[in-house]
TIMAR-651630 format. One line per field, with one value per residue (C-alpha): residue number from 1; chain; z, x, y. Coordinates in Angstrom, 1 decimal, padded with zeros to 4 digits. Layout:
<atoms>
k: [NUM ...]
c: [A ...]
zz: [Z ...]
xx: [X ...]
yy: [Y ...]
</atoms>
This chain:
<atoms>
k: [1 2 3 4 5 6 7 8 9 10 11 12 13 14 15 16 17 18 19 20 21 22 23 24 25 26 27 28 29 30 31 32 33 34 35 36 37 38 39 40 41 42 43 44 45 46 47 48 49 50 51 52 53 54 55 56 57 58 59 60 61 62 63 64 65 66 67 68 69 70 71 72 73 74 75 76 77]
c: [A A A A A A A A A A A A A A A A A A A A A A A A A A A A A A A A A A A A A A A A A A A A A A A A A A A A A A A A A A A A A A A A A A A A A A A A A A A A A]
zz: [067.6 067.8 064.5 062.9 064.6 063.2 059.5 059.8 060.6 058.2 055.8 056.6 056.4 053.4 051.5 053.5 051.3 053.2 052.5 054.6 057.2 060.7 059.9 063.1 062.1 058.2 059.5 061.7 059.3 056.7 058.9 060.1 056.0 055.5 058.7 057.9 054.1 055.1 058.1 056.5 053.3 050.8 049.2 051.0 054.5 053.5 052.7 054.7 053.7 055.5 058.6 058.6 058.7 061.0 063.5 062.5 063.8 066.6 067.8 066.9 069.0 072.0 071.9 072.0 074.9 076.6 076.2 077.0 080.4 080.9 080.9 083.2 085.3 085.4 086.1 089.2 090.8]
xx: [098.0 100.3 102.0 098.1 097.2 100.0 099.9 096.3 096.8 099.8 096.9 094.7 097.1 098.2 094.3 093.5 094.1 095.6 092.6 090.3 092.7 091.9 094.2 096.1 096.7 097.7 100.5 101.9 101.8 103.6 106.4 106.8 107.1 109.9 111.7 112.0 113.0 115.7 116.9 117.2 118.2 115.8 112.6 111.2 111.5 107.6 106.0 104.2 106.7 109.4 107.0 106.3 109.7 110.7 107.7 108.7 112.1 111.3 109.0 111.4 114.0 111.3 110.7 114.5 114.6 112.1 113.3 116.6 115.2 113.1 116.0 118.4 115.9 114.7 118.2 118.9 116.0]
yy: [044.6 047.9 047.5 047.0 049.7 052.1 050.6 051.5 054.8 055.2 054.3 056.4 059.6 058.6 058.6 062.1 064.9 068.0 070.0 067.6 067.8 070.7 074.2 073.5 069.3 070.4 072.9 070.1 067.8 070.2 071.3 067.7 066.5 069.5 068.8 065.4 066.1 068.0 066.2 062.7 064.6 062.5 062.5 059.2 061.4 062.9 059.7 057.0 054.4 055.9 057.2 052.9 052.1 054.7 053.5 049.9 050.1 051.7 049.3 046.5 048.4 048.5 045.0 044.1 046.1 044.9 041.2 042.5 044.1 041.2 038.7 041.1 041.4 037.2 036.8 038.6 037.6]
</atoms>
């Protein structure tokens, strides 16, 4: 439900134009796109296909986690 959730928002982000977006939101969403460029050091780092990824390995690392925590935690009790 979480990673449908995200993909449709990463949709819908993508199909807004920054001119529909609020002043305040469009600003964010510009310095996030430059920080990333230059941070990761590629083009892909402004899109919505690395924003999926990025989100998709996090979650993935969450949910290893949790299994993780869950066992260690089964085990001792």
């Amino acid at each position: 439900m979480t990673l449908a959730i995200l993909l449709v928002a990463i949709i819908l982000i993508n199909f807004t134009s920054s001119r529909d977006l609020p002043e305040l939101v469009r600003v964010q969403v510009e310095r996030y796109a430059v920080c990333s460029y230059w941070f990761f050091g590629w083009h892909l780092a402004s899109t919505g296909a690395f924003a999926f990824i990025f989100l998709l390995v996090g979650f993935l690392l969450g949910l290893g986690a949790g299994f993780f925590l869950r066992r260690g935690v089964a085990s001792r009790g």
